[in-house]
C-alpha positions as CSV (number, residue, x, y, z in Angstrom):
1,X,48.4,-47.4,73.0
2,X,47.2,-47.4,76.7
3,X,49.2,-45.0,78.8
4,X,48.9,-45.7,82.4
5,X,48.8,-42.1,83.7
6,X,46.3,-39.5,82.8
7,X,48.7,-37.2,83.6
8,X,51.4,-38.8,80.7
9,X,48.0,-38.9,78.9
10,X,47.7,-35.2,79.2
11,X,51.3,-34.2,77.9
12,X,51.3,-36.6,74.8
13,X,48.2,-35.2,73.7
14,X,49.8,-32.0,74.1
15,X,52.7,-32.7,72.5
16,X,51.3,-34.4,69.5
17,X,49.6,-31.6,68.7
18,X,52.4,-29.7,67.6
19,X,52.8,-30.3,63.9
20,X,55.4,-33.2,62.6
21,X,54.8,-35.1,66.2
22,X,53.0,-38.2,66.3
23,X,51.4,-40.1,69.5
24,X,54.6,-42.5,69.6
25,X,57.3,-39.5,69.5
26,X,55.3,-37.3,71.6
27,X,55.3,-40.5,73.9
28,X,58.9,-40.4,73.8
29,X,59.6,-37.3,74.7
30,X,57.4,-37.2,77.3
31,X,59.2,-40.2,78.7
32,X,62.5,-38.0,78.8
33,X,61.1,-35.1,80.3
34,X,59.5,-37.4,83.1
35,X,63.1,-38.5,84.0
36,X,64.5,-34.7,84.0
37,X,65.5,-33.0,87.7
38,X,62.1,-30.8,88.5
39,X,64.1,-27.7,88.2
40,X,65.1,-28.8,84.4
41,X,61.2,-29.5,84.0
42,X,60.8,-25.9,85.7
43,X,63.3,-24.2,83.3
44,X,61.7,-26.4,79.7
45,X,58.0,-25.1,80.7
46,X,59.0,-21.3,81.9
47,X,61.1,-20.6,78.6
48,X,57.5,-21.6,76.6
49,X,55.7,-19.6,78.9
50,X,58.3,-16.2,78.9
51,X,58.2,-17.0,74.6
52,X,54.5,-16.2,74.6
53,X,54.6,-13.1,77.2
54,X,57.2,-11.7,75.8
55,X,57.8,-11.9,71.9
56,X,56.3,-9.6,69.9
57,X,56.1,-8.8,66.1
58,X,57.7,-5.8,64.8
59,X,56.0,-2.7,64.4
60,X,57.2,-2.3,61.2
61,X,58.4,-5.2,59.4
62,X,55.9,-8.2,61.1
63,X,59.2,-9.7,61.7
64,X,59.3,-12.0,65.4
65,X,61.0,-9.5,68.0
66,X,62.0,-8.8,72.0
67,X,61.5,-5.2,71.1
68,X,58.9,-3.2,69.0
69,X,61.7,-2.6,66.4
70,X,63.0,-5.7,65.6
71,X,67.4,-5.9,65.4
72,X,66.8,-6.1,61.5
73,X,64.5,-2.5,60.8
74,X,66.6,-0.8,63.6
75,X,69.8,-1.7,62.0
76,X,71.2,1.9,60.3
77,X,73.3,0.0,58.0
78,X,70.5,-2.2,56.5
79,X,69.0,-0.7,53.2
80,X,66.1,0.4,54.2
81,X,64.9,1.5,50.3
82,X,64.7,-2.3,49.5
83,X,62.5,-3.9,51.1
84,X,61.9,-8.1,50.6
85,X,58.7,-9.6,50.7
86,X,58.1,-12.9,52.5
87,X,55.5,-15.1,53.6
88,X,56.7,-15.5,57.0
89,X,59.3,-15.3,59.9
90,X,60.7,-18.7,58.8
91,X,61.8,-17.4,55.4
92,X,63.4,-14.2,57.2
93,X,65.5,-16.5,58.8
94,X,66.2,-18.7,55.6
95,X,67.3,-15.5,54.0
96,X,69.6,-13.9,56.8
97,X,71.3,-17.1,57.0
98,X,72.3,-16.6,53.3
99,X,74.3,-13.0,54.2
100,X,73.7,-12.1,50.6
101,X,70.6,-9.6,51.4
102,X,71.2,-6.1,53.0
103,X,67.7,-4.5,52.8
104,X,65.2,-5.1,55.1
105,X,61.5,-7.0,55.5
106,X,58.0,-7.3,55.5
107,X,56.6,-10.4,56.5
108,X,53.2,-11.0,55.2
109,X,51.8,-13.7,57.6
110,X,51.0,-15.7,55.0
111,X,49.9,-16.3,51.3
112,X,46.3,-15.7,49.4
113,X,44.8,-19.2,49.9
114,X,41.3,-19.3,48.7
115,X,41.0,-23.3,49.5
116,X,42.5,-22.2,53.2
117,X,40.1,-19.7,53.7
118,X,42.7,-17.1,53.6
119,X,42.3,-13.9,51.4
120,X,44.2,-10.3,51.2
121,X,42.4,-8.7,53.9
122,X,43.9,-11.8,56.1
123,X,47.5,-10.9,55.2
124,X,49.6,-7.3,56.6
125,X,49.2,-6.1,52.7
126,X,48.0,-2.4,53.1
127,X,51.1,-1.5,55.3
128,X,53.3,-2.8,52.7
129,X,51.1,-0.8,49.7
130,X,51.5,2.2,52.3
131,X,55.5,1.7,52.7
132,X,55.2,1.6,48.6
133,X,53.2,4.8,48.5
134,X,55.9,6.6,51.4
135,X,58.5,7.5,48.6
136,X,61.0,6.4,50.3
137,X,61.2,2.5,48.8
138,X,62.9,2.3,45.7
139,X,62.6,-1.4,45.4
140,X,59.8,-4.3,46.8
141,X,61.3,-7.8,45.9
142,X,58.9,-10.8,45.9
143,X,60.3,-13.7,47.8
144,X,57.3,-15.7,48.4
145,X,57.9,-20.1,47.3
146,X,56.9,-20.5,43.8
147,X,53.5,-22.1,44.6
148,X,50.1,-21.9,43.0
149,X,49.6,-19.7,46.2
150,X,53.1,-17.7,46.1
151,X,52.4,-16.7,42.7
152,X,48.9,-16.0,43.0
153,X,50.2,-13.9,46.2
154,X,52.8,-12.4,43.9
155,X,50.3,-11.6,41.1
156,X,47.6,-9.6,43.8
157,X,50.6,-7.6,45.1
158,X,51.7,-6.6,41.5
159,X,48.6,-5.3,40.7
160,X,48.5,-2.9,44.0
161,X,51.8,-1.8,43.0
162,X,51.5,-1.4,39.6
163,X,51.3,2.8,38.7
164,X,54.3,3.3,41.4
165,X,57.5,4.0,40.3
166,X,59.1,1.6,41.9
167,X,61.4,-1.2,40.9
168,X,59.5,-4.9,41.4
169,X,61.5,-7.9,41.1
170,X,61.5,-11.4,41.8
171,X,64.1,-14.3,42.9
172,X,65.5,-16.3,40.0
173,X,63.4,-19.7,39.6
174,X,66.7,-21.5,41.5
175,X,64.4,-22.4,43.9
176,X,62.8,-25.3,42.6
177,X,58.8,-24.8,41.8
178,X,56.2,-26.0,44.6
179,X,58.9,-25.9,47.0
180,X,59.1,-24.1,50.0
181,X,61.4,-21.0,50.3
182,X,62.7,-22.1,53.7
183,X,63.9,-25.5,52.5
184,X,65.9,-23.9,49.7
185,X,69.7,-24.8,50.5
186,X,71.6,-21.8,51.4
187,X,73.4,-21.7,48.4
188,X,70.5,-21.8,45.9
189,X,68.5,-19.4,48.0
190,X,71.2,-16.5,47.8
191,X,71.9,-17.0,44.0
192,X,68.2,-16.3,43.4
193,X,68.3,-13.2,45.7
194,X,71.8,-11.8,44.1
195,X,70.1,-12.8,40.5
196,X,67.1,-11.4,41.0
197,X,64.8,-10.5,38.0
198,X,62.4,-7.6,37.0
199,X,58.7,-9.9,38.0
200,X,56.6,-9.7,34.8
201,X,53.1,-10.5,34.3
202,X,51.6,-11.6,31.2
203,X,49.1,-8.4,29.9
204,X,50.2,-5.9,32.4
């Protein structure tokens, strides 16, 4: 595909970096944007820019935020005893659109992925075993996707709870195994956090 403008060049490649966006799409788009008024350009570049200045990750849930508090942790009508366990900001999302959860978050950044490279040390565990530790959680629920890694993820947080006296459950299995828990339809997702179960582990 010969593109006759280094320039056009430049953006596709740009574009088609981004994940789900191949050469011919990012082509597309790029097309669009090249018929766009200069200040619509101007506006579509300095909202990407002011994203990356300016949002932040909360202090005290990981959660994406304008503020150092995100709206969810500074919320004095959240539950903030419970606390839900996710692998990123995209399942926060997933869940708050559901309405059916009232505590608040900790978003781990990720899940134990040996074949990724990515271990414990890699993920925001140790402020979650200290939130456990703080006396004032009553209950850590594990919403991670039921994937080899989820539940290996899962299993490693278990263990550095285990001793506390805290409650530890887990959604229901409504959300279909190997899936990921921000595809879950709305419906299914909040039936597995309102029918939550106590997690068990074989041996423990």
């Amino acid at each position: 595909m010969k593109i006759p403008s280094k320039y056009m060049e430049d953006a596709v490649e740009q574009l088609a970096s981004l994940p789900g966006i191949g050469k011919r799409t990012a082509l597309r788009l790029v097309i669009q944007l090249l018929n766009r008024k200069p200040e619509e350009i101007e506006r579509f570049a300095t909202s990407f820019i002011a994203m990356k200045e300016n949002v932040k990750h909360c202090q005290s849930c990981n959660n994406i935020s304008d503020l150092d508090i995100c709206d969810i942790c500074s919320n004095p009508n959240r539950s903030h005893e419970i606390i839900c366990v996710v692998e990123d900001v995209r399942d926060v999302m997933a869940i708050e659109e559901t309405s059916s959860f009232k505590g608040v978050y900790h978003v781990l950044g990720g899940v134990i992925s040996p074949m990724d490279g990515v271990g414990p040390n890699d993920l925001h565990i140790q402020s979650l075993v200290e939130k456990a530790q703080s006396g004032q959680i009553t209950e850590v629920i594990f919403a991670l996707s039921p994937t080899m890694e989820g539940d290996t993820t899962n299993f490693y947080l278990y263990k550095k709870l285990k001793g506390t006296e805290l409650i530890i459950t887990t959604l229901s299995r409504g959300v279909s195994v190997g899936s990921e828990l921000h595809y879950a339809d709305g419906l299914t997702l909040s039936r597995s956090i309102v029918n939550r179960m106590p997690f068990k582990v074989e041996g423990f």
